[in-house]
Phi, psi and omega in degrees: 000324182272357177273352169294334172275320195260011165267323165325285175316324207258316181269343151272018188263329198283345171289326184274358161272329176289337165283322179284341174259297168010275210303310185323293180330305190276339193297287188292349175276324192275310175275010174264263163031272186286300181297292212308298171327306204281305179283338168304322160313322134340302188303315219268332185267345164309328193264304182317294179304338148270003174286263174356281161308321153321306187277346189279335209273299181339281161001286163307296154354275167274355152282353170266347159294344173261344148276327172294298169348297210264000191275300185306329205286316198291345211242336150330289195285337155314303191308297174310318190295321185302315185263001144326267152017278191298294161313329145309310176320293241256314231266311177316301195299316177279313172328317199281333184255016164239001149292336201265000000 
């Protein structure tokens, strides 16, 4: 009877060990799962914030191609107005020396 007991004892010590590497087992299957999740999620917002960042810089990029653009433009038409001006001037000027 008592080796009937310590067998007992014995198959429920190797059962309850066989349960404890089980949960452990799911234990690491359910948090490899959830981290493999977790970091892709992770992967996935790095690259949006750098996609994100990118295009602002692209953004930046080109409004400063569009203030420089618009800087020549304005320093054209300065530039046209001076020798506008300036032909005018000459054109006055010869009008005056050729009245007197």
């Amino acid at each position: 009877m008592q080796n009937e007991k310590k067998s007992l004892v014995e198959e429920a010590l190797l059962q309850m060990k066989n349960l404890e590497e089980a949960v452990t087992q799911n234990a690491k299957g359910i948090l490899a799962s959830t981290m493999k999740e977790e970091i892709s999620e992770l992967v996935k917002e790095s690259l949006e914030e750098v996609e994100e960042a990118e295009s602002m810089e692209k953004v930046s990029e080109m409004e400063k191609g569009e203030i420089s653009h618009k800087m020549k433009e304005q320093a054209e038409l300065e530039v046209d107005d001076e020798e506008s001006d300036d032909l005018e001037s000459d054109h006055e000027f010869s009008d005056e020396t050729l009245g007197d």
